[in-house]
C-alpha positions as CSV (number, residue, x, y, z in Angstrom):
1,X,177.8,14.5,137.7
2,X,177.2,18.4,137.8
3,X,180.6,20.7,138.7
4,X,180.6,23.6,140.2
5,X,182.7,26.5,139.2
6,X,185.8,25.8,141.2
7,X,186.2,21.8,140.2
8,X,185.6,23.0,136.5
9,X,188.4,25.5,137.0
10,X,190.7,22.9,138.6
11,X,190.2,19.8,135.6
12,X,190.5,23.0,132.6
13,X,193.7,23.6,134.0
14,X,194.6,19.4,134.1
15,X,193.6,19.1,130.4
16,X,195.3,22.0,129.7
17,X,198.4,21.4,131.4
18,X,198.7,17.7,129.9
19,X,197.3,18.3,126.8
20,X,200.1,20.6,126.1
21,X,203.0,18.1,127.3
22,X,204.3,15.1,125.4
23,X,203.6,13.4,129.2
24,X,201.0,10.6,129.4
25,X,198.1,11.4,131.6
26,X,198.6,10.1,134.9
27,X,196.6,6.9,135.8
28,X,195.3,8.5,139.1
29,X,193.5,11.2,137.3
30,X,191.7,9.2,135.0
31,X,188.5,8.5,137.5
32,X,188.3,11.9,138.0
33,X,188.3,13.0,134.4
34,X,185.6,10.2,133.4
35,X,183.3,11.7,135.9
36,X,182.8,13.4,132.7
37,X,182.2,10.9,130.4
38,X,179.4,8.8,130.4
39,X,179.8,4.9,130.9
40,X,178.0,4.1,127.6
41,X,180.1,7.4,125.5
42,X,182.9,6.6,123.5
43,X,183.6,10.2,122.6
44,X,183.0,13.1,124.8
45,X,183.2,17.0,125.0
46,X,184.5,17.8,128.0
47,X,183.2,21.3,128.2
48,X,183.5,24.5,125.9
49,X,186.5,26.3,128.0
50,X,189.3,27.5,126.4
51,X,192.2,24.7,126.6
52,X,189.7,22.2,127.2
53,X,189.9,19.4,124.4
54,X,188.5,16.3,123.0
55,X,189.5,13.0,124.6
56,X,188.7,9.6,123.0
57,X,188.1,7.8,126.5
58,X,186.4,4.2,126.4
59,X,185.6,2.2,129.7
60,X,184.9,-1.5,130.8
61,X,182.3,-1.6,133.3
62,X,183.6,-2.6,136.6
63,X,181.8,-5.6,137.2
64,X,184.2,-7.0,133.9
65,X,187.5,-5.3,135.6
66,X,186.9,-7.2,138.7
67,X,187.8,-10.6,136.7
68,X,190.5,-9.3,134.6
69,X,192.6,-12.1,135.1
70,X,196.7,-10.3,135.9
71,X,198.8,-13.6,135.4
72,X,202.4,-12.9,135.1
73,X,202.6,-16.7,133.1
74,X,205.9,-17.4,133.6
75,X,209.3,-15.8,134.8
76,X,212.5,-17.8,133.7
77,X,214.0,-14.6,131.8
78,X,213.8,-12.2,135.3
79,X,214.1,-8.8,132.7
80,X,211.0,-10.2,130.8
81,X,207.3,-11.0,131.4
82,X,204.4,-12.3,129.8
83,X,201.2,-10.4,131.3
84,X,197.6,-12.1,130.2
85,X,194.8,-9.0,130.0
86,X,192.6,-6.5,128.8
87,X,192.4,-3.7,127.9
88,X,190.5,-1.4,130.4
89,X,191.1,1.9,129.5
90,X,191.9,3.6,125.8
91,X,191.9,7.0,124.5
92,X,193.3,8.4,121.1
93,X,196.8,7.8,121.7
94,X,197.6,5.5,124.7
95,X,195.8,3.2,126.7
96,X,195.8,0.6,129.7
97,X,195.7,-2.8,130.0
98,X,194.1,-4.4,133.4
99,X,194.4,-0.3,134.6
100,X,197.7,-1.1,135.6
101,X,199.8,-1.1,132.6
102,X,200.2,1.5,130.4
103,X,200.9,0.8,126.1
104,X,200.8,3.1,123.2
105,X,199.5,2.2,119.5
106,X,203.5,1.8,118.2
107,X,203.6,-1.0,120.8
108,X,200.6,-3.1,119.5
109,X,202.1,-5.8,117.2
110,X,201.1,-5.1,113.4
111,X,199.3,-1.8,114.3
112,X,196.3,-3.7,114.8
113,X,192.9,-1.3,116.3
114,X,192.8,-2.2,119.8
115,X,189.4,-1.9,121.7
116,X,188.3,-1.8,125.4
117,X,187.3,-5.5,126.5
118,X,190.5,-6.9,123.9
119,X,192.0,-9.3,125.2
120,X,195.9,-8.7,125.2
121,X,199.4,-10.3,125.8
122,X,201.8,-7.8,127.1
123,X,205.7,-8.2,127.1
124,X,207.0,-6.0,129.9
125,X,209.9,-5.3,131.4
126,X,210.6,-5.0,135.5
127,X,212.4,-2.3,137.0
128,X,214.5,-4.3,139.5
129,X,214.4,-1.4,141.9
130,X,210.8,0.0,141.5
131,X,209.1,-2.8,140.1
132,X,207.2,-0.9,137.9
133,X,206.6,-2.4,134.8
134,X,207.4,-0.9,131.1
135,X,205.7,-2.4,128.1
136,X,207.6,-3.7,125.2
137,X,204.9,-5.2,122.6
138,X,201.0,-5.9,123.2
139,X,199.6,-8.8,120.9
140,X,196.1,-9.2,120.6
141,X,194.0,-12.2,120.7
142,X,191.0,-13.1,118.9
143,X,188.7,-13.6,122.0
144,X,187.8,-11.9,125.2
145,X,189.8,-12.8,128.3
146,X,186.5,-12.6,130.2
147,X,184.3,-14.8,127.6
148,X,186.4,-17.5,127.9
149,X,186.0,-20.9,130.1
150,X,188.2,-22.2,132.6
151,X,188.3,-25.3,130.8
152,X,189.8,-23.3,127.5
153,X,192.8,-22.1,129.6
154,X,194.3,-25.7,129.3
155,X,196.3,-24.4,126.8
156,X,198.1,-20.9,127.5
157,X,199.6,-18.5,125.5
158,X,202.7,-16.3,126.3
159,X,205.7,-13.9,124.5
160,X,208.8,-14.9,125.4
161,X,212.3,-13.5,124.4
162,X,215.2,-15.8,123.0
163,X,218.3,-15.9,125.0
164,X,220.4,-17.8,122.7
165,X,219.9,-20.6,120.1
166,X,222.0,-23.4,118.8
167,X,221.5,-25.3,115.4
168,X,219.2,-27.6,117.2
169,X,217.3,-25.5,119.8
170,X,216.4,-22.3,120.8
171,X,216.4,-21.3,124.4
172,X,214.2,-18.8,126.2
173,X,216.6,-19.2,129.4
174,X,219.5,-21.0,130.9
175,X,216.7,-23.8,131.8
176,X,214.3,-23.9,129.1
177,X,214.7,-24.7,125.6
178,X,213.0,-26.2,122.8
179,X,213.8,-27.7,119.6
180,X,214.4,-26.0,116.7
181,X,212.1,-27.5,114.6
182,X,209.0,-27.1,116.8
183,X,209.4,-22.7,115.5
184,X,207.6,-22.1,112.1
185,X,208.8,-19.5,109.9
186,X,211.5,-21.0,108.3
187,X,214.1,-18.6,109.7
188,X,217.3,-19.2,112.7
189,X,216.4,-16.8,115.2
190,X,218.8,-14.8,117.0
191,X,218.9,-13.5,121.0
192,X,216.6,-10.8,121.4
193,X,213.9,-12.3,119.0
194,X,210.3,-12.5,120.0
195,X,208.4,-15.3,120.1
196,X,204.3,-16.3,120.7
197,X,205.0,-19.6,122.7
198,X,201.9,-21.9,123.2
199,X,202.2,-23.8,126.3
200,X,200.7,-26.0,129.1
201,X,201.7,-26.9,133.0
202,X,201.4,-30.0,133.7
203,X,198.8,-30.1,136.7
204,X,200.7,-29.9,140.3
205,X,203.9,-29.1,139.2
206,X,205.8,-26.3,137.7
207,X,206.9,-28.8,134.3
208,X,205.3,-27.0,131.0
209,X,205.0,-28.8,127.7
210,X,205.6,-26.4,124.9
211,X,203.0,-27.1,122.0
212,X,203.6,-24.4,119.0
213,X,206.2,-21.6,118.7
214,X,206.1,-19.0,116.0
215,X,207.1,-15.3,115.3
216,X,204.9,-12.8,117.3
217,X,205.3,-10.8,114.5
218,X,207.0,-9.7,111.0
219,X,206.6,-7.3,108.1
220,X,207.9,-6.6,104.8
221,X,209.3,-3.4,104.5
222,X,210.5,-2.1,101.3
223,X,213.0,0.7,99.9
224,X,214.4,1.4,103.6
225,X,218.0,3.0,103.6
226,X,221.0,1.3,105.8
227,X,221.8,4.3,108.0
228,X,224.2,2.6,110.2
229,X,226.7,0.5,109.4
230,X,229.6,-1.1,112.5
231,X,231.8,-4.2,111.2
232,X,229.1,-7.0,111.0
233,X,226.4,-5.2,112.5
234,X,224.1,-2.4,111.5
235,X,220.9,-0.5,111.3
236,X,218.6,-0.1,108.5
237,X,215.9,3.2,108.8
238,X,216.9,4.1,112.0
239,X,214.8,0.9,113.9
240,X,215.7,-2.3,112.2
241,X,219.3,-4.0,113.7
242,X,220.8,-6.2,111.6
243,X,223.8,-8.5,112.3
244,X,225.7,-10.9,109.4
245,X,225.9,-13.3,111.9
246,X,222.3,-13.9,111.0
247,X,220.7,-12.4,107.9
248,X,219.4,-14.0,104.3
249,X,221.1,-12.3,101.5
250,X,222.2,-13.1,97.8
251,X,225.4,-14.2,97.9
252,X,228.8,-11.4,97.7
253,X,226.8,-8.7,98.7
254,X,227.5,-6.6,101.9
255,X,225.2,-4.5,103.2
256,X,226.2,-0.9,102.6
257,X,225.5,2.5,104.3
258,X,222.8,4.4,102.4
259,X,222.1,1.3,100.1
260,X,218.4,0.9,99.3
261,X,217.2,-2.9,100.4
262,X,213.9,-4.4,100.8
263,X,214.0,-6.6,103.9
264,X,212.1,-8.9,106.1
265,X,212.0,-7.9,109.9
266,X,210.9,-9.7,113.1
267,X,209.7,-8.1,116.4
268,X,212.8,-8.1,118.3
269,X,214.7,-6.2,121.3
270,X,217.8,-4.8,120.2
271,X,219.6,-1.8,121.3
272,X,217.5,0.9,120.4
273,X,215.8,-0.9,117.7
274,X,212.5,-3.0,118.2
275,X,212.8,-4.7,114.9
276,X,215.8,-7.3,113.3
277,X,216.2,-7.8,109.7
278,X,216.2,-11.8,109.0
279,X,216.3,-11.3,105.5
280,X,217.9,-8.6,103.0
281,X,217.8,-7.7,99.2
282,X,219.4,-4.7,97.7
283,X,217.5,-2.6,96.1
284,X,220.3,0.6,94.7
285,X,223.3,0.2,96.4
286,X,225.7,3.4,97.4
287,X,227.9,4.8,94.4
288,X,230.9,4.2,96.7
289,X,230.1,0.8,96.9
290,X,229.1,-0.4,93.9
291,X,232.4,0.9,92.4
């Protein structure tokens, strides 16, 4: 598509004005930039004006949008949902999934590379007024939504979010629970925790049958300071919440601030932290404390 001199005028000054902002590009601009960018082009130069830059921008052809599938799988937890895709739309540091919902790489669980054509599980989060929806975590999945039978659907995978758990069961609502021994992992989880539930509905009615549970995600992280510390509650690097009321720990010791611990965290949704500490081990505790 040739531009004239006006139009190229016009998109310098959209790269140039968004480029320069820490604000996403907006989703209705993005057919008018890839007018650009050839179908088959994974990286483009989008002219040689000044304040005109590179942009990673990778497309699915639309006859493989049209049967993105957009299945909200379930909604017992009203805050939450569980959003089956792909990803239609990437560039170098944010991307879409069904070109509806937007997600960044700090979302994608593990930092795994995400492509266009992935197939995705999104956990986002409604605004009750606008409805708009805000990503929490993306997991990948092995195969291609749009490569994949009807048949193989059987079987469905979503992310839910604990609400509370007893010593028996965990419950992802006031409705729906499941027993604790169905979750692998070895750990008691704790409200907030996030969890890859696979499922089936039993055909005509709204009853699932929960097959597997696990952790959508965890990592070791080692040598991270406490930096917060409230009662039984605290924070560990600035993005992992930890609570007593649930953490592994050698016996006596109390997490202190500034100690150095290794610790085991979960994808979780805490106040201001994404991550929970399950388990902790100090490292080099704080002179204050130790004494």
């Amino acid at each position: 598509m040739a531009l004239g001199g006006n139009e190229a005028t016009h998109l310098s000054s959209l790269f140039t004005a968004f480029s320069s902002s820490a604000v996403p590009l907006p989703y209705h601009t993005i057919p008018l930039l890839t007018c650009l960018v050839p179908r088959s082009a994974r990286w483009a130069q989008v002219g040689a004006t000044p304040g005109w830059h590179m942009y990673h921008m990778q497309l699915v052809p639309a006859e493989i949008r049209s049967r993105c599938p957009m299945e909200i799988t379930d909604s017992y937890n009203s805050k939450f949902k569980s959003v089956r895709g792909i990803v239609t739309y990437l560039c170098t540091d944010y991307g879409w999934i069904n070109e509806t919902i937007f997600f960044n790489p700090d979302m994608v669980c593990g930092n795994v590379p995400v492509n266009v054509g992935m197939s995705v599980i999104a956990l986002v989060e409604e605004d009750e007024t606008t409805h708009a929806l805000k990503t929490i975590k993306v997991k990948t999945m092995s195969d291609p939504i749009y490569g994949i039978e009807p048949s193989e659907f059987d079987k469905r995978l979503c992310i839910k979010c604990v609400t509370y758990a007893t010593r028996d069961s965990i419950y992802i609502s006031k409705e729906t629970f499941f027993p604790m021994q169905l979750l692998s992992g070895g750990f008691l989880p704790f409200k907030g925790d996030l969890l890859l539930v696979e499922y089936s509905l039993k055909p005509g009615t709204s009853n699932i049958t929960i097959h597997t549970v696990s952790l959508l995600n965890s990592q070791n992280m080692d040598e991270v300071c406490v930096t917060s510390v409230d009662g039984r509650t605290g924070v560990v690097d600035d993005i992992i919440y930890f609570t007593l009321d649930s953490l592994q720990k050698p016996t006596g010791y109390t997490p202190g601030l500034y100690d150095i611990v290794n610790v085991v965290a979960v994808d979780s949704v805490q106040q201001h932290c994404s991550w929970r500490a399950v388990s902790m081990i100090p490292v080099e505790m704080c002179i204050d404390q130790a004494s």
